[in-house]
BANUVO-233834 format. One record per residue (C-alpha): residue number from 1; residue in one letter; x, y, z. Coordinates in steps of 0.5 Angstrom, whole numbers. Layout:
% BANUVO-233834
k,r,px,py,pz
NUM,A,X,Y,Z;
...
% end
This chain:
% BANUVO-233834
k,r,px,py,pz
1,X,216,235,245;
2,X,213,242,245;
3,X,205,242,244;
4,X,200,247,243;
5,X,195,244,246;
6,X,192,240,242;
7,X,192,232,243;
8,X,190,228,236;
9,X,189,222,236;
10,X,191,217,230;
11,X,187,211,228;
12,X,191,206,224;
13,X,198,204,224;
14,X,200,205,217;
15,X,205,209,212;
16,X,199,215,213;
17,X,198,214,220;
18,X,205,214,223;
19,X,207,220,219;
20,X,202,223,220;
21,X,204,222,228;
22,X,210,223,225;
23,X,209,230,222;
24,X,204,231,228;
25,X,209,231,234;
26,X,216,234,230;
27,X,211,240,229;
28,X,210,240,237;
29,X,203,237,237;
30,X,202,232,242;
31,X,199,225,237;
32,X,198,218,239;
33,X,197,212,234;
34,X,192,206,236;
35,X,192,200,231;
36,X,188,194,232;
37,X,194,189,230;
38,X,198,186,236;
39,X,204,186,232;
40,X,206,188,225;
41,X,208,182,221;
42,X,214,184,215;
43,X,209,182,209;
44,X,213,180,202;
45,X,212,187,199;
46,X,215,192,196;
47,X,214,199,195;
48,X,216,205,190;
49,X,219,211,194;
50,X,217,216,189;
51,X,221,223,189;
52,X,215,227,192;
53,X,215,222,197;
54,X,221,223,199;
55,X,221,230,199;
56,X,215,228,205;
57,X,220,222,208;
58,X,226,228,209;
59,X,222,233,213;
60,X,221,228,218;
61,X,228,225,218;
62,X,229,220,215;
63,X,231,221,208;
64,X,238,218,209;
65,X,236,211,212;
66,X,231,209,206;
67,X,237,211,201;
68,X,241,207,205;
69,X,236,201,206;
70,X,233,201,198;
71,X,234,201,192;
72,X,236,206,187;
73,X,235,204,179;
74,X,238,209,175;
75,X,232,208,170;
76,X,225,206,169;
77,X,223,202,163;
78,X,217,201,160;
79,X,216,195,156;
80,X,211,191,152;
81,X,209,184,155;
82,X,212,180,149;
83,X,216,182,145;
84,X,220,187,151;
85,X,220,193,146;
86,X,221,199,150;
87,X,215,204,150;
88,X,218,209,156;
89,X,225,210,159;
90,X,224,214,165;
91,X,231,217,167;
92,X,233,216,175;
93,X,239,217,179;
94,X,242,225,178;
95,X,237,225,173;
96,X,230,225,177;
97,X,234,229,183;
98,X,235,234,179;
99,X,228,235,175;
100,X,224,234,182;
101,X,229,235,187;
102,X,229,228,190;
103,X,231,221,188;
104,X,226,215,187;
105,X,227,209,191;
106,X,225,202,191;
107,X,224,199,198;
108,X,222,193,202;
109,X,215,195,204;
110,X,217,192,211;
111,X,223,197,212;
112,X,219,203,210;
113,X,214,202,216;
114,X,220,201,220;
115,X,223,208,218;
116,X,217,210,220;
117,X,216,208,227;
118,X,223,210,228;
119,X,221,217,227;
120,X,216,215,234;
121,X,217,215,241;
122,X,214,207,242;
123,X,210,210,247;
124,X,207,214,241;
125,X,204,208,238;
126,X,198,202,241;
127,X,198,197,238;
128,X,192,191,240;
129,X,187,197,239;
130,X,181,196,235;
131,X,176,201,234;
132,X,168,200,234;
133,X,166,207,235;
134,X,166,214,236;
135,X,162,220,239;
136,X,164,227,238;
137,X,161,234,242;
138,X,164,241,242;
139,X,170,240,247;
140,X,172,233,244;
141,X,172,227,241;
142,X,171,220,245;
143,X,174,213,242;
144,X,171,208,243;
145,X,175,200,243;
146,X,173,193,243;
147,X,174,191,251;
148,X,171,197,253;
149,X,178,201,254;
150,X,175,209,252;
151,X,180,215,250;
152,X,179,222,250;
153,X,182,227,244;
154,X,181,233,242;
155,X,181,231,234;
156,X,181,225,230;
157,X,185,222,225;
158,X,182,215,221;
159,X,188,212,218;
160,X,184,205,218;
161,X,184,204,210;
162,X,179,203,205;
163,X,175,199,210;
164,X,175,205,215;
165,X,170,204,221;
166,X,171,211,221;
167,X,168,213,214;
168,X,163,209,215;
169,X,160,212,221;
170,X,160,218,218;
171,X,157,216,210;
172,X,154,209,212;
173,X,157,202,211;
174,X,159,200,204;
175,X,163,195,201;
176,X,168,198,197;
177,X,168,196,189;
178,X,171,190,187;
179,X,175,191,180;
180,X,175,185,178;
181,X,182,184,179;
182,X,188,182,182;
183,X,194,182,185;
184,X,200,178,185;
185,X,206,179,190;
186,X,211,177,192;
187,X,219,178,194;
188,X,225,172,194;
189,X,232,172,194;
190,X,235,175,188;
191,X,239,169,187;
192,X,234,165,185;
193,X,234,167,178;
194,X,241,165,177;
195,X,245,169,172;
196,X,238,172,169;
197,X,239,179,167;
198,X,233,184,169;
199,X,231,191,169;
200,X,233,194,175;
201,X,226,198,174;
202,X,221,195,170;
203,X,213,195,168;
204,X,212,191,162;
205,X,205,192,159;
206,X,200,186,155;
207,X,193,188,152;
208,X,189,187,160;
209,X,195,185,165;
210,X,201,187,167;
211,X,208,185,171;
212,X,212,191,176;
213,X,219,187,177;
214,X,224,191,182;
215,X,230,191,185;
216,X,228,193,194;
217,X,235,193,197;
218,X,241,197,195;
219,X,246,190,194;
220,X,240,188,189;
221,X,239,182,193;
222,X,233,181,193;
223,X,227,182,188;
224,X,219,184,188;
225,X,214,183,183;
226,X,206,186,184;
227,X,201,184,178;
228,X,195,186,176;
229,X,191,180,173;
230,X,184,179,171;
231,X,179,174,176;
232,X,173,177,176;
233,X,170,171,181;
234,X,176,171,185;
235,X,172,174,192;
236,X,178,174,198;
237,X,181,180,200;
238,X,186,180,205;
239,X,194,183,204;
240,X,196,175,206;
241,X,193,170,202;
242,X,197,166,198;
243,X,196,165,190;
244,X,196,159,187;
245,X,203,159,182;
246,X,201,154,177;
247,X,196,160,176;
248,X,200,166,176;
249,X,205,162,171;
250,X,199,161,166;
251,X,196,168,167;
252,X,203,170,164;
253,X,205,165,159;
254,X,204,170,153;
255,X,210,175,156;
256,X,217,175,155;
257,X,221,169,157;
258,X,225,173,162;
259,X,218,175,166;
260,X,216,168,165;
261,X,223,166,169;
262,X,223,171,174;
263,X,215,168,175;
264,X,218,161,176;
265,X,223,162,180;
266,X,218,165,186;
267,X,218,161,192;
268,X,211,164,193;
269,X,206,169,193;
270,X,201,173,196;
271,X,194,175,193;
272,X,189,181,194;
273,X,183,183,190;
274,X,184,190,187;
275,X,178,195,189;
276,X,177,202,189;
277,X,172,207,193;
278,X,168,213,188;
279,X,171,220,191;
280,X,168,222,196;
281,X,165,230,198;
282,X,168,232,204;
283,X,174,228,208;
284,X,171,230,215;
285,X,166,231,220;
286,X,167,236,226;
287,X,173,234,230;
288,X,174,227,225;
289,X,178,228,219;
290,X,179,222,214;
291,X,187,221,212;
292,X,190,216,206;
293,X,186,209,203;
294,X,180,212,208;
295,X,178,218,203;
296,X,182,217,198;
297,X,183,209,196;
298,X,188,208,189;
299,X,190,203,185;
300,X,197,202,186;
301,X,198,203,178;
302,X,202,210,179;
303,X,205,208,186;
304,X,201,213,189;
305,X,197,211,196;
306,X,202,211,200;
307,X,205,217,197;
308,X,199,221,197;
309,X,198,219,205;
310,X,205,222,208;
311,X,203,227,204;
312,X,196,228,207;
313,X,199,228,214;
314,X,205,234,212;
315,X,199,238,209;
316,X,194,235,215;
317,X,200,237,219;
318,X,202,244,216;
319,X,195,246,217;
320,X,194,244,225;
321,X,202,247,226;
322,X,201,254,232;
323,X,193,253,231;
324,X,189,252,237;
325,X,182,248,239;
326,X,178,254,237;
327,X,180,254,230;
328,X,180,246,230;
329,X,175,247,225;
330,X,179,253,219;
331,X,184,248,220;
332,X,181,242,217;
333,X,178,246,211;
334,X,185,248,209;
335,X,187,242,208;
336,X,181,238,206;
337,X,181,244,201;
338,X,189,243,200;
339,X,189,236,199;
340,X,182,234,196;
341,X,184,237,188;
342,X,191,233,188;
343,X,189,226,191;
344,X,183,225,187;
345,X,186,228,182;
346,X,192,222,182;
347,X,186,218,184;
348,X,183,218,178;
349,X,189,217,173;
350,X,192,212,177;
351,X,185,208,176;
352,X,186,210,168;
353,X,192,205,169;
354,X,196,209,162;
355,X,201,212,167;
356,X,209,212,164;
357,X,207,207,159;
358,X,209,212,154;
359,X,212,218,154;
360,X,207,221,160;
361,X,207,228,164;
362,X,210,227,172;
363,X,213,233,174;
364,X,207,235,177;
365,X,206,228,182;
366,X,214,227,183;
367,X,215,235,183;
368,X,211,236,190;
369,X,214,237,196;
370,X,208,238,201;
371,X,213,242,206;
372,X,214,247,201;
373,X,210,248,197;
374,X,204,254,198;
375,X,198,251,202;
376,X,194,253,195;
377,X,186,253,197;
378,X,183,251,191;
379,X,178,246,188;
380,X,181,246,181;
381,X,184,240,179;
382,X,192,241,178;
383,X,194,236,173;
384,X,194,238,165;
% end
């Protein structure tokens, strides 16, 4: 690898973070990845691998293996929650490529990590490191860790989440804003719903919660759902608790009986609550620049936060491309300038949680490709 100079330092060994190392490092700069987890653990997760997404994944090589690990439904559905009327067909496979020069693929969240790491020498990625602070002056940027063990960088990048520690050193600690929701999620075996027919690809809608169901591999033998269900009490917030499923079958008793069946047939399932952050004023602080959940948490109604993370880091990536220390400060405003209009943009519609129930506007999320598209400094947002 050629570098220019320029070590960056990445915290938080998410989607966002592995590829903005990713993107780092395939652009000739040198990126270290420092995660507090010893070790990651393949949660029961899926994911949506949207077409911008994708587009993001192939600039860093790895388009072909998620195509080959996941799942690619030739259509999307949208669906009320009883009488399972469809409000929305979206048209996947040839069809999406062609509108947005990529496909949409439906994954095991565990795979795409893995698809991520790949892209990083292993040497690139620490793991067992927790950061408590930071201090920063003219030449560099110090990390500070639990056990006392300090690195040195010549720029920042927090991918640490919606419980950042580096966003609160820079706007002071706040706890985010709980929606009163939560979310139920779990994969299994797609033989447990016997001769059951579904939807490769499904949203189905009530009047205050709704049900995602989706194929994650390629042979459809493994299913996923993720839920979106009011329990304004509920206070835990961890990505591995468990939920009770004699509650999930009773929060879901009024829909279709094929929701109710794959419900039933789930072995278990994990719960998180829903919470969201107000859009912030600025994404960095002199060398330290914020990446993903850390300035831009979402709802996952658009399946757009580990989408808008990778492209954070190609922009974040593009930006820093044949720059030199001296500039480090130009660098940052241009992509904070790129990125903050889209990602609030997405933000706040994804919050809204209307999108594809109806026929709906997507060439502007699904048609972007970070790679190519012109770095537009701009303040205006960029959706109708």
């Amino acid at each position: 690898m050629k570098s220019n100079g320029l070590r960056v330092a990445v915290v938080g060994a998410g989607m966002g973070g592995l590829a903005c190392a990713a993107a780092l490092r395939r652009l000739g700069l040198d990126a270290i990845v420092f995660e507090q987890a010893a070790e990651f653990r393949r949660i029961g997760a899926g994911i949506q691998v949207t077409p911008n997404a994708v587009k993001a994944l192939r600039g860093l090589g790895l388009e072909n293996r998620i195509r080959a690990l996941g799942f690619e439904a030739a259509r999307g559905y949208n669906r009320e929650a009883g009488s399972a009327a469809i409000t929305n067909q979206l048209e996947l496979g040839d069809k999406i490529i062609e509108r947005c020069g990529a496909s949409l693929i439906t994954m095991h969240r565990g795979d795409l990590h893995s698809a991520l790491l790949s892209a990083l020498p292993t040497d690139a990625v620490v793991m067992g490191r927790r950061l408590t602070h930071y201090t920063q002056n003219a030449d560099f940027v110090e990390l500070a860790f639990e056990g006392g063990s300090v690195e040195r960088a010549d720029m920042l990048v927090a991918a640490d989440g919606v419980h950042s520690v580096v966003r609160d050193q820079i706007f002071g600690a706040q706890p985010p804003k709980f929606t009163g929701r939560v979310a139920y999620r779990t994969t299994f075996p797609a033989s447990l719903i016997g001769d059951l027919e579904i939807d490769e690809r499904c949203k189905w809608w009530g009047a205050d919660r709704h049900i995602v169901i989706y194929f994650t591999t390629r042979r459809k033998d493994e299913i996923y759902f993720v839920t979106s269900t009011p329990e304004p009490d509920f206070t835990v917030e961890s990505w591995s608790a468990k939920g009770d499923l004699a509650e999930l079958q009773s929060a879901y008793r009024s829909f279709h009986p094929t929701v109710r069946a794959v419900i039933a047939a789930c072995p278990e399932a994990y719960k998180w609550a829903l919470v969201v952050r107000d859009p912030l004023p600025t994404w960095s602080q002199g060398r330290v620049v914020l990446l993903g959940d850390a300035c831009h948490p979402m709802t996952p109604y658009m399946a757009q936060g580990a989408a808008s993370a990778i492209e954070d880091a190609v922009i974040l990536a593009r930006s820093l491309h044949d720059s030199r220390v001296g500039g480090l400060q130009d660098t940052i405003r241009v992509y904070e300038s790129v990125r903050r209009p889209r990602a609030t943009a997405i933000q706040q519609n994804s919050a809204e949680n209307t999108w594809m129930r109806n026929a709906t506007s997507f060439e502007w999320v699904y048609g972007y490709d970070a790679w190519a598209d012109p770095m537009q400094v701009s303040s205006e947002p960029v959706f109708n």
